[in-house]
N, C-alpha and C positions, 0 to 999 in steps of 0.2 A: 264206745261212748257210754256216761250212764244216763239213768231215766232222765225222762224230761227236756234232753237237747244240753244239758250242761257242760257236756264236754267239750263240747263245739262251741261253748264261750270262754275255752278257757283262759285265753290271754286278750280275751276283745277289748278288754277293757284298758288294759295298759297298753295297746297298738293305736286305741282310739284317742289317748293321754297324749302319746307319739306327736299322730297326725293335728291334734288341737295345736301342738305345742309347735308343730313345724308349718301352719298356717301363719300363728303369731311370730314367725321365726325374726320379727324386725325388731320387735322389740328386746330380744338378745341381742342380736349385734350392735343396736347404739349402745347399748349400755359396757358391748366388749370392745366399741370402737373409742369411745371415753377412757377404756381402760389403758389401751393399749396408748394413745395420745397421751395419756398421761405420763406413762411409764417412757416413753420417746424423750418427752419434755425433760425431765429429772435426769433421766441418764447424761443427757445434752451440757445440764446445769452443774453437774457432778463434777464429770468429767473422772480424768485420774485423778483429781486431789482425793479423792472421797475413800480412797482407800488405808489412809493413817501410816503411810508411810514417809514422809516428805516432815522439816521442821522448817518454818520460816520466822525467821525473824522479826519480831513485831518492834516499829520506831514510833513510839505513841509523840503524840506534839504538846509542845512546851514554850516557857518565857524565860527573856533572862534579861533581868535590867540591872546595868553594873552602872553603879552611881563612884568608883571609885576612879581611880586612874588608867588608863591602861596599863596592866606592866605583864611579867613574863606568867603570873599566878595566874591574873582572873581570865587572859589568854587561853587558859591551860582547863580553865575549867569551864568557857565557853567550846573547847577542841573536846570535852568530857563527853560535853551533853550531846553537841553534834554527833559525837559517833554512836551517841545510846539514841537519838529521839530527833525528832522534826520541829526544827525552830521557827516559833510565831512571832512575828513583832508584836511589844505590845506597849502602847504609850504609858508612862513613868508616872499613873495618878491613879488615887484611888479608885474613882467611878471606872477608869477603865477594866482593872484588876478584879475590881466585883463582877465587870459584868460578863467577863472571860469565865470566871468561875461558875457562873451563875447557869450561863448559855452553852456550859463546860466545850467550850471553844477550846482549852489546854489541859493536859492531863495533872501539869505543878508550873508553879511560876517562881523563878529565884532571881534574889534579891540581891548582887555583892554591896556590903553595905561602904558608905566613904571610910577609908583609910584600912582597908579589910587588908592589902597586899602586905603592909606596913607593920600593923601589929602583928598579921601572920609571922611575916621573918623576926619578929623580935620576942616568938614566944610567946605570946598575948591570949587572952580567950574569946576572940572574938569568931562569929561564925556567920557564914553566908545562911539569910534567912529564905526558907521555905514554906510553900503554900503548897499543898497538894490534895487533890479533891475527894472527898472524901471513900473511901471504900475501893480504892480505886490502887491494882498490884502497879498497875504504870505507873505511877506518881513515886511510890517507894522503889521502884526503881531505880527509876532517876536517880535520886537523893543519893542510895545505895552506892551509884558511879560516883556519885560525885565526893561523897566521903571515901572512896575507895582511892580516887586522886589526890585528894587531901593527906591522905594518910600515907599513902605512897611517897608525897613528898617531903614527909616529915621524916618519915626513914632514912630516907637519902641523905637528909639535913645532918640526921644524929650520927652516921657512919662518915660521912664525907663533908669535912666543913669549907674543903677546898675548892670543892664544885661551885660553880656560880649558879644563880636562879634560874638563868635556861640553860642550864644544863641539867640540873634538880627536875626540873617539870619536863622536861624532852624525856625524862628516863621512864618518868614514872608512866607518861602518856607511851612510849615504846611498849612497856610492859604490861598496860591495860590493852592495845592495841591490836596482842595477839588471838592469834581463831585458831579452833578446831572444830575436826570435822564432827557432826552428830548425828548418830546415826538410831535408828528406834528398831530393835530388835522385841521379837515374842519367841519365848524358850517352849515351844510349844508346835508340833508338825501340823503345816497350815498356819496361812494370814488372819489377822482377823479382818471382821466383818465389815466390809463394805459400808459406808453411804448407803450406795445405790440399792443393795440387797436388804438395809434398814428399813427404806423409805418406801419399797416394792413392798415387803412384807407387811408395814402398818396402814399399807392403804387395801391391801389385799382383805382386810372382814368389810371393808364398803359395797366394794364389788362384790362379794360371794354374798353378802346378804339384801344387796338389790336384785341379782339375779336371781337367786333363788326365791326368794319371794314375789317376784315379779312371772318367773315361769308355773310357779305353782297357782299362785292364783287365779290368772286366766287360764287354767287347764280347770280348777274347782270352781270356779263361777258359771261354767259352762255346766256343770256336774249339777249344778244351784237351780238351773231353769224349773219351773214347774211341770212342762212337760216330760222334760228327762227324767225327774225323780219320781215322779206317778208312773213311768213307763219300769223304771228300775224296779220300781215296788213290786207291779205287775208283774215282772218277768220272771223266767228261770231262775238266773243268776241269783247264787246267794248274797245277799249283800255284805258278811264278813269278807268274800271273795272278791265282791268289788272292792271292796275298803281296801285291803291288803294289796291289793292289781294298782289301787292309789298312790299306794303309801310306797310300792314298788318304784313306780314313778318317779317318785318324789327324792328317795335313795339315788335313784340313776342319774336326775340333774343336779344332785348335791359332787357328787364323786365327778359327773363330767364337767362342772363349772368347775370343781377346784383341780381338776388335773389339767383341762384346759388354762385356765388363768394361767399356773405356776409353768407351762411351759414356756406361757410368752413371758413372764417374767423373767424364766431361765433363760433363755435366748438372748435377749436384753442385758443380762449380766453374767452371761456365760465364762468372761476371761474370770470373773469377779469368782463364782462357784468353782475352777476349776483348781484354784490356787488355797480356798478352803479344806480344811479339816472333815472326816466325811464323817465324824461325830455329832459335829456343829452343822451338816447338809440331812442329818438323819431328826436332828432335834427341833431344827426350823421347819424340816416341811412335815415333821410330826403333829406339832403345835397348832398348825395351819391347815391339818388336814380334822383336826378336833372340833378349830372355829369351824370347819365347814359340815361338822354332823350338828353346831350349835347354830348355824346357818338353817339347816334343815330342818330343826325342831322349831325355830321362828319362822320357817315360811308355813309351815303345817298351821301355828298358831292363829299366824296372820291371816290364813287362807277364810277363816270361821267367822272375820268380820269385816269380808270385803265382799260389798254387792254394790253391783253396775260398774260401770265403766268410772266414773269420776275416783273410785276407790282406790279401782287398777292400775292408778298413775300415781297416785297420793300416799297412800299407806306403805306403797316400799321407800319411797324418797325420806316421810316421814322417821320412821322408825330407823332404817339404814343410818341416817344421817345424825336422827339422836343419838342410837345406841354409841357412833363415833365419836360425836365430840363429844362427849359426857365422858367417853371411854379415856380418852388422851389419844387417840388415833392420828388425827389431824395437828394436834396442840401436844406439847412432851407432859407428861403425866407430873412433871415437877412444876411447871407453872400453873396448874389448875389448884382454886383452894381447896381449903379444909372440907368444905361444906362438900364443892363438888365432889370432892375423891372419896366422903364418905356416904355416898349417893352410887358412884362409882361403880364399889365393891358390890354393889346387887345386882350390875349388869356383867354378863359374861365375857364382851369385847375386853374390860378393861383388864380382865385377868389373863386374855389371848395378848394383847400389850406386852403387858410388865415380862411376861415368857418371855418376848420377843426380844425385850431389854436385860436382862435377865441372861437368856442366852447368849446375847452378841459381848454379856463382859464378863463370859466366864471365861476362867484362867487355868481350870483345871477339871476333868471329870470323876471327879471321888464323888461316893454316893453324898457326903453332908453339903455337896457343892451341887448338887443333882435335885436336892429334896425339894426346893421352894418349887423347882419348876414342877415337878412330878404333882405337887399340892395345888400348881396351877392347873395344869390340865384334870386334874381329877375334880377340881371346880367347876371347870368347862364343863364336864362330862356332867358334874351333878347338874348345872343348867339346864344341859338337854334334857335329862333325862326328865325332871322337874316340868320342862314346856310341853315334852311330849303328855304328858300328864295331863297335863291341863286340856290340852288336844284333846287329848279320848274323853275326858269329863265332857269338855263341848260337845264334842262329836254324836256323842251317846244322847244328849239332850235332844241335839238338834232331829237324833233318828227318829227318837219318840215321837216328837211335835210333827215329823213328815209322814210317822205312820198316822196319826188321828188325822193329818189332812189341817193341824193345827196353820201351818204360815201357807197355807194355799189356797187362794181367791180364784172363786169362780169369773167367769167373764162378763157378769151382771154387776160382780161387786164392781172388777175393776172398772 
């Protein structure tokens, strides 16, 4: 051993970080029993759709007020709509028709106007009029089918003048009538990305940085007491050695929160990872193993302005939950505005994000299809590195002001 007894401390310190931290060991589990609740819930909600393989057919709803006769045409063109869309009643006046639009109760509302079947067969320009809401691919849709029957039977008309009008509209509704199958292939070894492995991943910087922040602090607040830090002063131990024995710590619950978390995630979406490409299983838990050293450099940060207990509950939920929604975590990073996303770019979450989005729609691994993310994580990393900074700036102050005895009240003051 050398002088002093020093040897014989050599790890007390991070054994003692250990035993703080596995006295507090409740407040890790609610926050991994949250997690894991969470990730149950979503897988639940998901299901198999979430894997982007499946096309279903969307029949958006519609109106259709024929003010003409009935004959074999406007038949033909209420048999149009029905096979495209979900038909609304809707009464034949104005106030009604606003307020369908209005309350967008229907995706388009068609009009056949009086004598429409009539001037049809005779050549005429008249045309079924159309309302459709605005901004809206349904709506033109629609239209789309129903010009597409129109047209159809004008064909018929010009090639065969012998056919009768249901015969003309029977053809052209045959011929609109047909399916095939559709099928969504990616030229690329491995599926893509899951829902489930989406929605796991963007919730996963919450957890790593409540937990982490939340384990470190109640190990450093304890480190905070006054008689601890007068005894530290006093003792053997160097204090760069404690610091490091800290900071050791602090490394250990960074790597065991994010190896633990991603296993229950894996587990969770295990058929989901098995059926991936193990480029795109190297670059998500890479990305997510970056958030959790910029986890690490925010709990270090955090650790320097939380004293007492009211802190210890407060400052991780705080911050954790800003850094999120601010980030586009919770919310997709395309409905957040201008303002916010340009607030954003100075938090590290939102650049762990866009990786995440980023990765799940690449198409291809060539390095100019590689660079934005590699610009993300070396962001990340500049983050860290940037908080750890600040850390030690604090840190360094705060030693000072503990060697003159500066923040420590005797027990007459108190």
């Amino acid at each position: 051993s050398t002088p002093n007894g020093v040897g014989s401390l050599s790890m007390k310190v991070f054994n003692a970080c250990l035993k703080i931290m596995k006295y507090h060991k409740s407040s890790f589990l609610t926050y991994f029993i949250i997690f894991t609740t969470m990730l149950l819930f979503v897988t639940k909600m998901v299901g198999e759709t979430g894997t982007y393989t499946t096309f279903n057919k969307e029949k958006p709803e519609y109106a259709i007020i024929n003010r003409d006769t009935d004959s074999a045409l406007t038949e033909g063109i209420m048999a149009v709509l029905e096979m495209q869309g979900t038909p609304v009643e809707l009464e034949d006046s104005k106030e009604a028709m606003m307020d369908a639009g209005f309350y967008e109760a229907v995706e388009g509302i068609f009009i056949i106007p009086e004598g429409f079947a009539e001037s049809f067969w005779n050549g005429e320009d008249k045309e079924v009029e159309i309302w459709k809401r605005p901004s809206s691919a349904s709506g033109y849709y629609l239209e789309s089918a129903v010009e597409e029957f129109l047209s159809s039977v004008c064909i018929y008309r010009e090639l065969d003048s012998n056919m009768s009008e249901e015969q003309m509209t029977e053809a052209a509704l045959s011929s609109m009538n047909k399916e095939c199958e559709t099928q969504m292939r990616q030229y690329m070894s491995g599926s893509v990305v899951s829902d489930k492995i989406r929605i796991y991943l963007r919730f996963l910087p919450y957890i790593l940085l409540l937990t982490c922040i939340s384990c470190v602090g109640i190990v450093f607040m304890a480190f905070q007491r006054p008689e601890i830090r007068m005894r530290n002063l006093c003792g053997p131990a160097n204090p760069s050695h404690i610091a490091l024995q800290k900071f050791l710590y602090v490394c250990v619950i960074g790597v065991a929160d994010w190896i633990l978390l991603n296993i229950v995630g894996t587990v969770f979406c295990l058929n989901e990872w098995r059926s991936m490409d193990f480029r795109f299983i190297l670059l998500l838990f890479g990305n997510s193993f970056v958030m959790a050293v910029v986890a690490v450099s925010v709990s270090l940060l955090c650790s320097g302005f939380m004293r007492g207990q009211n802190a210890q509950s407060f400052v991780p939920n705080i911050v954790s939950l800003g850094m999120c929604f601010l980030s586009g975590v919770f919310v997709p990073q395309e409905l957040l505005s201008d303002k916010i996303l340009h607030v954003s770019k100075f938090i590290p979450v939102y650049w762990y994000a866009r990786n995440v989005d980023k990765i799940c729609d690449l198409t291809g691994f060539t390095s100019d299809k590689l660079q934005d993310i590699y610009v993300g994580v070396g962001i990340q990393l500049g983050f860290a590195a940037a908080l750890f900074c600040i850390y030690l700036a604090v840190n360094k102050f705060r030693e000072r002001e503990a060697e003159d005895f500066g923040s420590t009240k005797t027990e007459i003051e108190m």
